[in-house]
Backbone as JSON, one array per atom type, in Angstrom:
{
  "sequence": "XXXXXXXXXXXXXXXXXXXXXXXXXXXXXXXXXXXXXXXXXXXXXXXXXXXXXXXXXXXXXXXXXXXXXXXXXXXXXXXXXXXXXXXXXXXXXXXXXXXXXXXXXXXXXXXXXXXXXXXXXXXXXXXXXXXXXXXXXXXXXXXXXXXXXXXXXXXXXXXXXXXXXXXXXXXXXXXXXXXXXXXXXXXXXXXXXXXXXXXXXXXXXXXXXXXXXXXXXXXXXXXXXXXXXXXXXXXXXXXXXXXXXXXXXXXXXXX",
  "N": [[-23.2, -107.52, -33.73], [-24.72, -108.28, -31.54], [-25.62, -106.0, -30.27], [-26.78, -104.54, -32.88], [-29.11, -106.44, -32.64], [-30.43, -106.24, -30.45], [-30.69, -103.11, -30.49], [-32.8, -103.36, -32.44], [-34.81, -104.63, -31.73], [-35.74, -102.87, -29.48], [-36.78, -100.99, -30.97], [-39.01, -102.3, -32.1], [-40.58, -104.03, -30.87], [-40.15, -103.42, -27.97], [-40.98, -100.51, -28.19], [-43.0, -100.25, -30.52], [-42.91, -100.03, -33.44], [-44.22, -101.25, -36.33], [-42.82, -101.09, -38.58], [-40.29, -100.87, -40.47], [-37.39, -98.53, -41.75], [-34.89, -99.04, -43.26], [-31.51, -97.34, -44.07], [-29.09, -96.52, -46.62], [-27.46, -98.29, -45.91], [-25.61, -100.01, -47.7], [-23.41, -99.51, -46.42], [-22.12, -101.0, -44.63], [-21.06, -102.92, -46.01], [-19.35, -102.04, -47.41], [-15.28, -101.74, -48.2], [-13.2, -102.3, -45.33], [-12.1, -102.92, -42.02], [-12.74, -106.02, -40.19], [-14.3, -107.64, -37.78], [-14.4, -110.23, -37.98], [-12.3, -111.95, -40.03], [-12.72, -113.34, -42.44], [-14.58, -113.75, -43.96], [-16.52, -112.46, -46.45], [-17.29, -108.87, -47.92], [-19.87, -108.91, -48.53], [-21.2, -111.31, -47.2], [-20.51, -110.21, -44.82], [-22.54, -108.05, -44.69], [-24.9, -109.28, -45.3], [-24.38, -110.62, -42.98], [-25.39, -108.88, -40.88], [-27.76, -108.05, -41.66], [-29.69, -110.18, -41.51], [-29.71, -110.52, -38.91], [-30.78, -108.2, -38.61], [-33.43, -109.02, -39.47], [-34.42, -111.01, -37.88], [-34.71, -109.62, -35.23], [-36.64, -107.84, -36.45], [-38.78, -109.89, -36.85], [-41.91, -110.53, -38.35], [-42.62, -108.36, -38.97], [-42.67, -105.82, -41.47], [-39.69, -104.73, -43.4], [-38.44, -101.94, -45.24], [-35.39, -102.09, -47.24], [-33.17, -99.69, -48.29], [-31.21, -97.85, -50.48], [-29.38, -100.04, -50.47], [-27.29, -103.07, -51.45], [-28.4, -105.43, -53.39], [-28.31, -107.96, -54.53], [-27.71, -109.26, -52.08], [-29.58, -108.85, -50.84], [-32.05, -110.12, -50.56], [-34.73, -112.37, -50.01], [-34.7, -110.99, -47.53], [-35.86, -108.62, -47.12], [-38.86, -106.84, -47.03], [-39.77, -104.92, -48.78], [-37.87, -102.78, -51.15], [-35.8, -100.0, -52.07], [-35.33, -99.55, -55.29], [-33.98, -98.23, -56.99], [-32.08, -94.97, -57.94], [-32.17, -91.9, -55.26], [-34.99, -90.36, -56.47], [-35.52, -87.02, -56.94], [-36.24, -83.09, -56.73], [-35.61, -82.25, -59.35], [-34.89, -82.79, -63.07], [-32.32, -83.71, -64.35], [-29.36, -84.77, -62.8], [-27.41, -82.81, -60.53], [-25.78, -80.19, -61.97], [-21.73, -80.85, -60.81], [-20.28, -78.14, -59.43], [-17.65, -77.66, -58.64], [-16.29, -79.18, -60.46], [-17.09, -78.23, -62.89], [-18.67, -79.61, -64.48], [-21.34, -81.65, -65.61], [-22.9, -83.99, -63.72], [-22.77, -87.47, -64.69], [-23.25, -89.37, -63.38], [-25.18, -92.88, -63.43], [-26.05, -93.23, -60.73], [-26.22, -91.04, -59.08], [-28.82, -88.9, -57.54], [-31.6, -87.8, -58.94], [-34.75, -87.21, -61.12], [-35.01, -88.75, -63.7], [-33.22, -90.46, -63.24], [-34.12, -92.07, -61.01], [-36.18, -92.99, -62.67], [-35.43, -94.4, -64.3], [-34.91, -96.64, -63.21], [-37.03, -97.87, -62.07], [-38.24, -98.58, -64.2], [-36.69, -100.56, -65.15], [-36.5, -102.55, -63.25], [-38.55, -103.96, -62.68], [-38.74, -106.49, -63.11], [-38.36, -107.61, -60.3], [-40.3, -107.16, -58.34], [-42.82, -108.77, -56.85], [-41.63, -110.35, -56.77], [-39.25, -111.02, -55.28], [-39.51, -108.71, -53.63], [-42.13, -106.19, -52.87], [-41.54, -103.09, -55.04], [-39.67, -100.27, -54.47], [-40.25, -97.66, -55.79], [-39.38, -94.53, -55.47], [-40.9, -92.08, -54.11], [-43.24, -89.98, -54.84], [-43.35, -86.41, -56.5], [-45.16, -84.13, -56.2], [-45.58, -81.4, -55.94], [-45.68, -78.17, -56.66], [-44.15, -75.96, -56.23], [-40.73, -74.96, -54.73], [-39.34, -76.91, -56.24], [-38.12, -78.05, -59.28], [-38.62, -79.64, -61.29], [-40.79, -79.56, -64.54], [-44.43, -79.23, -65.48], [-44.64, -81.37, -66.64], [-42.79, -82.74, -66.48], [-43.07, -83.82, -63.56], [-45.5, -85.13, -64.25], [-45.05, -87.4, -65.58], [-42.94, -88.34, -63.81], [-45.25, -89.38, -62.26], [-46.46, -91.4, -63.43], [-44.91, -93.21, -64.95], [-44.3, -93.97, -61.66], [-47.32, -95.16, -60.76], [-47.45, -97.0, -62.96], [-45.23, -98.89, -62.23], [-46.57, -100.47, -60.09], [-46.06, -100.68, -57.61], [-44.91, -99.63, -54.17], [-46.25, -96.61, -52.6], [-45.53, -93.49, -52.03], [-45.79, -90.48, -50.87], [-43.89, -87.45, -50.4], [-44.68, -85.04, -50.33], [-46.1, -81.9, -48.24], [-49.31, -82.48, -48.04], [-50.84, -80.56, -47.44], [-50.55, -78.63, -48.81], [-50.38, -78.74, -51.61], [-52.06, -78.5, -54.58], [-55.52, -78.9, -55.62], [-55.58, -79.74, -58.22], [-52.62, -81.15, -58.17], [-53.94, -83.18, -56.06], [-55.78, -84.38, -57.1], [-53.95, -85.89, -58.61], [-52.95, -87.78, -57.21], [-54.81, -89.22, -55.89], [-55.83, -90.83, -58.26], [-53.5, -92.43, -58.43], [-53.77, -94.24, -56.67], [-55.24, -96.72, -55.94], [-53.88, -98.09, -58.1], [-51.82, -100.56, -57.14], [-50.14, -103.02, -57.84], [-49.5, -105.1, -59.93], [-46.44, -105.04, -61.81], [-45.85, -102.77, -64.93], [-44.65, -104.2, -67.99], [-41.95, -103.37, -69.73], [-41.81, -102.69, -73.04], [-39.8, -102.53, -74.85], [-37.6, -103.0, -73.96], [-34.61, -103.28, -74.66], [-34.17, -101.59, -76.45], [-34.38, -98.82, -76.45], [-33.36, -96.08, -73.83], [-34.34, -94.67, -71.59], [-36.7, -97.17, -71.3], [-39.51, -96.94, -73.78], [-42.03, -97.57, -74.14], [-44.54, -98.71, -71.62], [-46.41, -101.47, -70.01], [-49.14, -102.89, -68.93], [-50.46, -105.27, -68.04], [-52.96, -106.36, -66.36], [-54.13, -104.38, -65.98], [-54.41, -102.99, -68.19], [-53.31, -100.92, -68.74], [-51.53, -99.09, -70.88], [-48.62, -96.88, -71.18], [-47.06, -94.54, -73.07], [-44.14, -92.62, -73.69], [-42.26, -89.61, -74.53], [-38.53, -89.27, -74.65], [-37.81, -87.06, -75.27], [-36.47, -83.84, -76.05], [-38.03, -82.55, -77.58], [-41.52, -81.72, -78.61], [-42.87, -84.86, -80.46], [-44.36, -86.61, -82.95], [-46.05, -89.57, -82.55], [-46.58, -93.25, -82.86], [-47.74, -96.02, -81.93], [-47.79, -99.38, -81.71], [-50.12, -101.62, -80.78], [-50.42, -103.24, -77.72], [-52.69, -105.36, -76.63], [-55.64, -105.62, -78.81], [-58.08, -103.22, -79.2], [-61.13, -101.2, -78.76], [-61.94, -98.53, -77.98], [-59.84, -96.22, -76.85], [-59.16, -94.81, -73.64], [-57.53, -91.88, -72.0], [-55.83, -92.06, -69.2], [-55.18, -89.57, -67.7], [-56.82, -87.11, -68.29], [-59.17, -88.45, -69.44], [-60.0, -87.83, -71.72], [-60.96, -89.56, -74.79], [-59.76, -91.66, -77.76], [-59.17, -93.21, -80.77], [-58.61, -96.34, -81.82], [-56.29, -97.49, -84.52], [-56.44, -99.69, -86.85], [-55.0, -101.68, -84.87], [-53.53, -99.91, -83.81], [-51.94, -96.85, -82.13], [-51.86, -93.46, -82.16], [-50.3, -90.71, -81.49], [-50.21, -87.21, -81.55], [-47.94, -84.25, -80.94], [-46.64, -85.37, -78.87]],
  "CA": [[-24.4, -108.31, -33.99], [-25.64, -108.25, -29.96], [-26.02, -104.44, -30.53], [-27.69, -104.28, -34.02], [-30.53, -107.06, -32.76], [-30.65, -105.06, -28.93], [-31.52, -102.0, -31.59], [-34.43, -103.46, -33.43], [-35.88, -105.15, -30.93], [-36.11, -102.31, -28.74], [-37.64, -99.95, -32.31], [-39.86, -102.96, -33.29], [-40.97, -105.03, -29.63], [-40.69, -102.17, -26.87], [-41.73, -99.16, -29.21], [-44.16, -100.8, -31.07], [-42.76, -100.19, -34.72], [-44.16, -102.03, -37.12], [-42.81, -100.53, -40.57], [-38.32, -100.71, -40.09], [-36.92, -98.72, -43.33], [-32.92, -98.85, -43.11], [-31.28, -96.68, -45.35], [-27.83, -96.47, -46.64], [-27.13, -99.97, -45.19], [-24.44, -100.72, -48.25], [-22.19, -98.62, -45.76], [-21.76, -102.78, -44.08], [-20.24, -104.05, -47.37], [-17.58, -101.42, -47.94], [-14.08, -101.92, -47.69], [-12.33, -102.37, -43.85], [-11.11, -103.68, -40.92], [-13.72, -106.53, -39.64], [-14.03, -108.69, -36.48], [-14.14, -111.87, -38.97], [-11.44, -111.78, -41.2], [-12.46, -114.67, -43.37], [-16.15, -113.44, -44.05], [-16.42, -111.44, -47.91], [-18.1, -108.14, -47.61], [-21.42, -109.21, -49.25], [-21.14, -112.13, -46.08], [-20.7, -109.29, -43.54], [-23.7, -107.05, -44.69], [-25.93, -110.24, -44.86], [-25.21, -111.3, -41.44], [-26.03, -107.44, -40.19], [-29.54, -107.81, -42.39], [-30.5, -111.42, -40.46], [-30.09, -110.03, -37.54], [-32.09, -107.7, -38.41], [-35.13, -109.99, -39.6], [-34.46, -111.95, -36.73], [-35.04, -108.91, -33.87], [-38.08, -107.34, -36.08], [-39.62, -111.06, -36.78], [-42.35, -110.59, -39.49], [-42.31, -106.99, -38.98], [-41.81, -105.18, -42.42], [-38.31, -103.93, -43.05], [-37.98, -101.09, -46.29], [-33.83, -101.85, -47.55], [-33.19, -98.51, -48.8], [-29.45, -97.69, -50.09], [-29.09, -101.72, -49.96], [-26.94, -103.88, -52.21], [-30.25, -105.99, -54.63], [-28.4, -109.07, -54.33], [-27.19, -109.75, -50.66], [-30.52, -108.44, -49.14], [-33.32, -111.02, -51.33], [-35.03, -113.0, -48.83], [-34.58, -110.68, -46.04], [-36.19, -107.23, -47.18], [-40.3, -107.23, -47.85], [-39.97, -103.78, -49.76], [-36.78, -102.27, -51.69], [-35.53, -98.95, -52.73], [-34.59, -100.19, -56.34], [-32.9, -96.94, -57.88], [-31.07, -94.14, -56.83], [-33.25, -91.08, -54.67], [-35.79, -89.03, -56.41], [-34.95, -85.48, -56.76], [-37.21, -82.19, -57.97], [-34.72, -81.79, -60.86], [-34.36, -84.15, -63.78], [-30.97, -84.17, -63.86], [-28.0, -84.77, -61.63], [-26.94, -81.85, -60.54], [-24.08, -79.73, -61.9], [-20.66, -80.21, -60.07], [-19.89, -76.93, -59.53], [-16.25, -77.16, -58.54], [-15.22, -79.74, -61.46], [-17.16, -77.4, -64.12], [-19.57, -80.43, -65.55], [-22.81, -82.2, -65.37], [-22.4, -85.47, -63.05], [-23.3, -87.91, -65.68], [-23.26, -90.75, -63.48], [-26.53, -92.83, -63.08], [-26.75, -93.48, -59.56], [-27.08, -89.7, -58.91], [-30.48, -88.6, -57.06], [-32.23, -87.33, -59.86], [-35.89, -87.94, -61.47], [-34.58, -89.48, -64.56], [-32.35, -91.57, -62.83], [-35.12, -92.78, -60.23], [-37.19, -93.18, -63.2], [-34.61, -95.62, -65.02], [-34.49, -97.96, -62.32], [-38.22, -97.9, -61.79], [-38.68, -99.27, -65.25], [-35.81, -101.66, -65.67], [-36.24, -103.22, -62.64], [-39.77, -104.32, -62.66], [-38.91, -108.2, -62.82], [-38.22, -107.96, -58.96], [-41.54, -106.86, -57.89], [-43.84, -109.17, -56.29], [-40.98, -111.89, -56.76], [-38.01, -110.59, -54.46], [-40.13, -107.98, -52.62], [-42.28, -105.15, -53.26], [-40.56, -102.47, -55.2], [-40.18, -98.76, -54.03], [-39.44, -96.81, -56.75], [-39.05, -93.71, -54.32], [-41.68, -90.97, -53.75], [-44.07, -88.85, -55.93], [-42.6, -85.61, -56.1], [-46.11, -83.62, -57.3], [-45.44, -79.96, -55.85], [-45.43, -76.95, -57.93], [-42.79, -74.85, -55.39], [-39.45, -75.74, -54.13], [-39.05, -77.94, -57.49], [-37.06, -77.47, -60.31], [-39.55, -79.87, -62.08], [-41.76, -79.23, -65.03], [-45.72, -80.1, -64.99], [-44.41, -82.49, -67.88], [-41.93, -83.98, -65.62], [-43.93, -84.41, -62.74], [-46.55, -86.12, -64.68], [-44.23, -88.44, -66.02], [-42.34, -89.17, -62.7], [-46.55, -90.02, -61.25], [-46.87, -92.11, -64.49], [-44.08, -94.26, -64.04], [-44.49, -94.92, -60.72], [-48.07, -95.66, -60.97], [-47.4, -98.19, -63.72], [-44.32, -99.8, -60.98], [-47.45, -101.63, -59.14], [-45.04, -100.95, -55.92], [-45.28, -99.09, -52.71], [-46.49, -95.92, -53.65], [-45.3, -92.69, -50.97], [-45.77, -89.24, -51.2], [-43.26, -86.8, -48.91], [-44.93, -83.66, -50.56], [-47.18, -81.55, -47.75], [-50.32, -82.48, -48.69], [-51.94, -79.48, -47.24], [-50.05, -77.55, -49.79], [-50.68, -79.18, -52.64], [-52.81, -77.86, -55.96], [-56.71, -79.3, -56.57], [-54.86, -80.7, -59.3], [-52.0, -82.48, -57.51], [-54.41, -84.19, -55.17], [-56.49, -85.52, -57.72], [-53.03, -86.98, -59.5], [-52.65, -88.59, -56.14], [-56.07, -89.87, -55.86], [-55.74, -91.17, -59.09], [-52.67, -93.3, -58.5], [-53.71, -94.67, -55.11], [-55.38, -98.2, -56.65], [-52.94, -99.22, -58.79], [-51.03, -101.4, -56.42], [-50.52, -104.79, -57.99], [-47.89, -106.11, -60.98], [-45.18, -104.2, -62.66], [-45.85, -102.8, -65.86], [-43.31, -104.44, -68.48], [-40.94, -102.63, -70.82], [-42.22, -103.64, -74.51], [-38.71, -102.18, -75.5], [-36.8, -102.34, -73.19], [-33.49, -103.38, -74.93], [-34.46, -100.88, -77.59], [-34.45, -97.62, -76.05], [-33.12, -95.83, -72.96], [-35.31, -95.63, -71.0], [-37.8, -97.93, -72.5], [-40.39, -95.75, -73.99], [-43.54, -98.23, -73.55], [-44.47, -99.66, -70.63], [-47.46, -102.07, -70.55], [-49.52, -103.37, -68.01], [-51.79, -106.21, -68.8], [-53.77, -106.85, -64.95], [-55.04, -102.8, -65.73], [-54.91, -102.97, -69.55], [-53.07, -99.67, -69.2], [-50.29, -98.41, -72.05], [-48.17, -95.77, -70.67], [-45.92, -93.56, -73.83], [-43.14, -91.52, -73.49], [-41.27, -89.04, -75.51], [-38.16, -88.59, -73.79], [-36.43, -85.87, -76.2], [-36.88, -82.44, -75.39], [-39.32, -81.76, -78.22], [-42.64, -82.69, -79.05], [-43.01, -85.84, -81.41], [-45.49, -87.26, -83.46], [-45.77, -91.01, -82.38], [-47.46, -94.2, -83.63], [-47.2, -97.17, -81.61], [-48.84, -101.08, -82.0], [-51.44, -101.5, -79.35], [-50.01, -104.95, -77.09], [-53.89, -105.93, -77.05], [-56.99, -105.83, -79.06], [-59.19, -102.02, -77.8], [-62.04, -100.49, -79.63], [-61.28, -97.49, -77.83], [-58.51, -95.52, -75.86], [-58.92, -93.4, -72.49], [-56.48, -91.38, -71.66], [-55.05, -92.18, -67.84], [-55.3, -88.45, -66.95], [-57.79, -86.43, -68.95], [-60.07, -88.78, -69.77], [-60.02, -88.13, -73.14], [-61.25, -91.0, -75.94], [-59.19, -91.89, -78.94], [-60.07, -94.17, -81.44], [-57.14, -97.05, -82.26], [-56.36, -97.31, -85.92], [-55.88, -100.77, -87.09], [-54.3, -102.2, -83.94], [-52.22, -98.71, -83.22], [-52.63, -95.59, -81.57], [-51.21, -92.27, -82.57], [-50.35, -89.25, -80.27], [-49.64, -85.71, -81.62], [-46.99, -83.3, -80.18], [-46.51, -86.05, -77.22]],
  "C": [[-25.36, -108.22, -32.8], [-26.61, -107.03, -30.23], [-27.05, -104.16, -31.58], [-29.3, -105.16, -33.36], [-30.99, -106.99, -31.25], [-31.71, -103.87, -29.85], [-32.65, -102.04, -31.97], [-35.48, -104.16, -32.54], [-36.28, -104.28, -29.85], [-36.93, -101.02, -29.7], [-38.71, -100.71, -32.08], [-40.91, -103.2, -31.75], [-41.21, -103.7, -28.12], [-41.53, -100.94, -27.43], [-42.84, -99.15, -30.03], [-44.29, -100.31, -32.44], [-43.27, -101.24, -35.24], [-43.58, -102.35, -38.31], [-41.3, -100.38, -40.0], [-38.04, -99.87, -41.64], [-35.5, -98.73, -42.84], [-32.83, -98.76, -44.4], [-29.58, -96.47, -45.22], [-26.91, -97.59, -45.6], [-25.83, -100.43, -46.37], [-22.75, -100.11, -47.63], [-21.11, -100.2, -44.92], [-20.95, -103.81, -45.04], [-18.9, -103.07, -48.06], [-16.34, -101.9, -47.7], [-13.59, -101.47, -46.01], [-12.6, -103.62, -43.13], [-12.45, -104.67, -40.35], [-13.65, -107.43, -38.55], [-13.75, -109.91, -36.91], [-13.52, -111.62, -39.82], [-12.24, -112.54, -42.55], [-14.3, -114.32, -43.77], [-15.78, -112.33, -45.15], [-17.72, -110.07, -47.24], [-19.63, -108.39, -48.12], [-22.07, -110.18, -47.79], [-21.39, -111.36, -45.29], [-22.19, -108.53, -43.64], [-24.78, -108.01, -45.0], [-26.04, -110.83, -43.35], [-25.65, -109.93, -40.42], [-27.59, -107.93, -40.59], [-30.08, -108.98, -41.47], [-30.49, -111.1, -39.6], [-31.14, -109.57, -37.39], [-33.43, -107.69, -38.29], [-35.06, -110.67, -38.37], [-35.09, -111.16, -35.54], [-36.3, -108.62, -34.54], [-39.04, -108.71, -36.62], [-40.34, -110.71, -38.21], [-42.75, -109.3, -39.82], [-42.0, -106.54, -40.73], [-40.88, -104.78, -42.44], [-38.42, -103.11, -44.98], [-36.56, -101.31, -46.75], [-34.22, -100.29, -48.63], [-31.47, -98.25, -48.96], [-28.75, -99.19, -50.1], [-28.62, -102.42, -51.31], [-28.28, -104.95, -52.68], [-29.63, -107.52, -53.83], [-28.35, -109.98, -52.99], [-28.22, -109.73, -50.1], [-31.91, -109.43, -49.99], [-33.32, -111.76, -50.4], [-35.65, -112.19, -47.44], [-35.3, -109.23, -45.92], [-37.98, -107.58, -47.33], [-40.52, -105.78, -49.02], [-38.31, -103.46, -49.95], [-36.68, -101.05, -52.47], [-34.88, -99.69, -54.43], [-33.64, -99.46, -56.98], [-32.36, -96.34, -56.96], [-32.38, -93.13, -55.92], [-33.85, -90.42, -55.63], [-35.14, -87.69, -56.1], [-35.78, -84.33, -57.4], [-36.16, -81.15, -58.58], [-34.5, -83.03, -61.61], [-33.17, -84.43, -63.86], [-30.04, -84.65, -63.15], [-27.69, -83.44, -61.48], [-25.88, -81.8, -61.17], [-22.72, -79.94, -60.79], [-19.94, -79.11, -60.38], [-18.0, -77.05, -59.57], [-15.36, -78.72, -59.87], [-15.76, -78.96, -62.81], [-18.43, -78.45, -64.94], [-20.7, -81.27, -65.17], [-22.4, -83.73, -64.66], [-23.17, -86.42, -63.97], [-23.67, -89.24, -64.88], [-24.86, -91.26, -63.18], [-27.26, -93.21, -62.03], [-26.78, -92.04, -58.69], [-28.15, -89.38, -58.32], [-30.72, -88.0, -58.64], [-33.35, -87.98, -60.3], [-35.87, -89.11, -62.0], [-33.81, -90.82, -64.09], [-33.31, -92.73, -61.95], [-35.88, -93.15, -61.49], [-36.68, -94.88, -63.98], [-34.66, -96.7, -64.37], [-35.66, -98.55, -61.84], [-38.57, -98.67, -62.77], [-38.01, -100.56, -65.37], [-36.02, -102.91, -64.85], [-37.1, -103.99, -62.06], [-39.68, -105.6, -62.22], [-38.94, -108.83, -60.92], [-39.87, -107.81, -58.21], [-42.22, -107.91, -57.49], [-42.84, -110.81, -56.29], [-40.14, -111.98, -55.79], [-38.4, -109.72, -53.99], [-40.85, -107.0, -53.3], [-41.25, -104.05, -53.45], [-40.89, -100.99, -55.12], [-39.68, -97.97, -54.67], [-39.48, -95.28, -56.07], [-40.27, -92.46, -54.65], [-41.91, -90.31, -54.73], [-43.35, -87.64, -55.39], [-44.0, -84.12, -56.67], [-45.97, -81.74, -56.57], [-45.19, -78.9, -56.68], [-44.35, -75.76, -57.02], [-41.87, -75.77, -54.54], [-39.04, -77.0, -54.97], [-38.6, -77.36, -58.92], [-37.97, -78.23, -61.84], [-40.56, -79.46, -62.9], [-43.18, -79.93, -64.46], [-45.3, -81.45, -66.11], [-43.69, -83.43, -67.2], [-42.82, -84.44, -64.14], [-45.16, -84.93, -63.18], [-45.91, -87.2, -65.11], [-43.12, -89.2, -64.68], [-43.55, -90.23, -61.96], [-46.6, -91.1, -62.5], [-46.23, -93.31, -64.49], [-44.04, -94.99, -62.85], [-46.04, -95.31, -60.2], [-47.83, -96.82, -62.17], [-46.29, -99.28, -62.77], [-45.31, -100.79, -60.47], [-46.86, -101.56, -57.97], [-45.6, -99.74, -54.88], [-45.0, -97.68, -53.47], [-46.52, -94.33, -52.34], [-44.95, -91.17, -51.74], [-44.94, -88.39, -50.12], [-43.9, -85.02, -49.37], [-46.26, -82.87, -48.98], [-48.3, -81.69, -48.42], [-51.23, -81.38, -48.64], [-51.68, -78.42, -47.97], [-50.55, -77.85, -51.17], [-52.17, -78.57, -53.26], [-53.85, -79.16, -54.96], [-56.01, -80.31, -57.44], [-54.1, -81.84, -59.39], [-52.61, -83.14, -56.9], [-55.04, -84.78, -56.08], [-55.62, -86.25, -58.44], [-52.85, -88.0, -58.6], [-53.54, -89.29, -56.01], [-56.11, -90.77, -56.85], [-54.68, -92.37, -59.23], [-53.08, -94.37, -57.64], [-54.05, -96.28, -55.21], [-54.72, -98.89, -57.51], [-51.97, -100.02, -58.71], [-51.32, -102.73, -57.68], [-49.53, -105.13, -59.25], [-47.66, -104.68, -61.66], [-45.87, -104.31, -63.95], [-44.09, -103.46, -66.37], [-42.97, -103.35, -69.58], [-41.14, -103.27, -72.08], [-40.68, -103.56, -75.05], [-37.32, -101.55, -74.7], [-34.73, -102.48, -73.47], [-33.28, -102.56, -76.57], [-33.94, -99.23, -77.27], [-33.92, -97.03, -74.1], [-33.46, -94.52, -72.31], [-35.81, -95.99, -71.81], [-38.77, -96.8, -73.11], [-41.96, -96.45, -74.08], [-43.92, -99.07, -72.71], [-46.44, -100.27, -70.52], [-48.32, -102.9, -69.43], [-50.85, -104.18, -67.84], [-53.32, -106.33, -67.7], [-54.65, -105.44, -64.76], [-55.18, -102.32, -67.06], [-54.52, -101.64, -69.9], [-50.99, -99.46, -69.54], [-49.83, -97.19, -71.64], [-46.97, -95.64, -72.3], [-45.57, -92.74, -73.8], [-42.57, -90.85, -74.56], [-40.19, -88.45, -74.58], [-37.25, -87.56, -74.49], [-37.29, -84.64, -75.72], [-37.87, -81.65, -76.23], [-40.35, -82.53, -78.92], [-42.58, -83.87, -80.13], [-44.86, -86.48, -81.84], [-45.56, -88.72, -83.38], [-47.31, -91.96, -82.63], [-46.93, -95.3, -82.98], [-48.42, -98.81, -81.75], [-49.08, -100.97, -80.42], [-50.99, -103.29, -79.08], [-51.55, -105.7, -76.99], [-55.1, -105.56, -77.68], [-58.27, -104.28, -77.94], [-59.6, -101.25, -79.53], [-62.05, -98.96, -78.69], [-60.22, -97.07, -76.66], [-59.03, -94.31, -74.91], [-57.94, -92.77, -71.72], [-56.31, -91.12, -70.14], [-55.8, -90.34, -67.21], [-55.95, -87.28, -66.93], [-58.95, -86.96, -68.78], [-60.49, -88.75, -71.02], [-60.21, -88.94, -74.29], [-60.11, -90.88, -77.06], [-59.42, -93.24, -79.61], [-58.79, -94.98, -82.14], [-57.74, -96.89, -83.65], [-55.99, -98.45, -86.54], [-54.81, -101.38, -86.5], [-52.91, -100.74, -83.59], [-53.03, -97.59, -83.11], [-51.82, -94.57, -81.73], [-51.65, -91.14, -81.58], [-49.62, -88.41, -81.08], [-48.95, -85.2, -80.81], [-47.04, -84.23, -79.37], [-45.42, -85.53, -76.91]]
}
């Protein structure tokens, strides 16, 4: 405990950090041997985290890798899912022969799941960091379909909103998706359906009046969904494009 709040106060107070992220912090709540017997692991990796608020004061701290429930109170931003990855999947394990199915995996999909579900925390239990735009067209395994749909998602999040792509690399194209996201800080879209579908497939965001729909099957669909409020017409987020609702619903071709 001396050591951990020696640490941050010499990052935060000598160094002149303001921004702390700690990552892979649920390494404090695993199983072993502890100086306090009589202290539960959830106990132990909360009195590491106070420390920690305690050395960087009102300092931001990022939990990243961090058990949800032990660290409320003590985090101002949170990794909510697993990492981001430019592949939708999980990778293959090669040496057992099969697709890692599980869903805390790095992967898009997986970051994307936890981005949606987990909305209710947002602006209540800390800003939420649904983990990094991934908008590059090299060194990605990602389609342009999936990387529009990873920026889509986490523009509707309302949360802390970080790009790790070189920007000086980046398309015309990708910078203006980036440009494009950069104001939409502020409440979580909700999940209209979210005990319907997995992932939800409409997310809804009343404070920007903007309807995000998904198709997440691998081939185009013809979709028809009820419009959550009252619009004489529809602009499409990323085109610009008009569409004209149809008696409280809006229909998308091939989506």
């Amino acid at each position: 405990i001396d050591w951990l709040e020696r640490v941050f106060r010499t990052v935060t107070s000598d160094w002149g950090y303001d921004y702390v992220k700690i990552d892979f912090v649920y390494a404090a709540a695993v199983d072993g041997v502890r100086s306090d017997p009589n202290v539960t692991r959830a106990q132990a990796y909360r009195r590491g985290l106070e420390t920690i608020r305690r050395a960087v004061g009102e300092r931001f701290i990022l939990g990243c890798g961090a058990p949800i429930g032990p660290s409320v109170g003590l985090v101002n931003g949170m990794r909510i899912g697993p990492d981001v990855a430019p592949y939708w999947y999980p990778l293959t394990h090669r040496g057992a022969g099969r697709r890692r199915t599980s869903l805390s995996f790095p992967s898009a999909v997986n970051a994307i799941r936890n981005a949606i579900t987990r909305y209710w925390t947002h602006n209540r239990l800390w800003l939420n960091d649904p983990d990094c735009l991934l908008l590059r067209d090299s060194e990605t395994a990602l389609t342009a379909e999936e990387v529009r749909t990873l920026a889509t998602v986490i523009g509707m999040s309302g949360g802390m909103l970080l790009d790790s792509d070189d920007l000086t690399r980046l398309s015309p194209e990708s910078r203006a998706m980036l440009t494009r996201l950069l104001p939409l800080r502020g409440e979580a879209a909700v999940p209209l359906d979210l005990f319907e579908r997995d992932p939800p497939r409409l997310l809804w965001r009343p404070d920007r009046r903007l309807l995000a729909v998904f198709n997440w099957d691998d081939e185009p669909a013809d979709v028809s969904v009820h419009l959550p409020a009252p619009a004489e017409r529809l602009i499409d987020f990323w085109t610009s494009e008009e569409h004209s609702p149809e008696g409280g619903r809006a229909g998308f071709r091939g989506l």
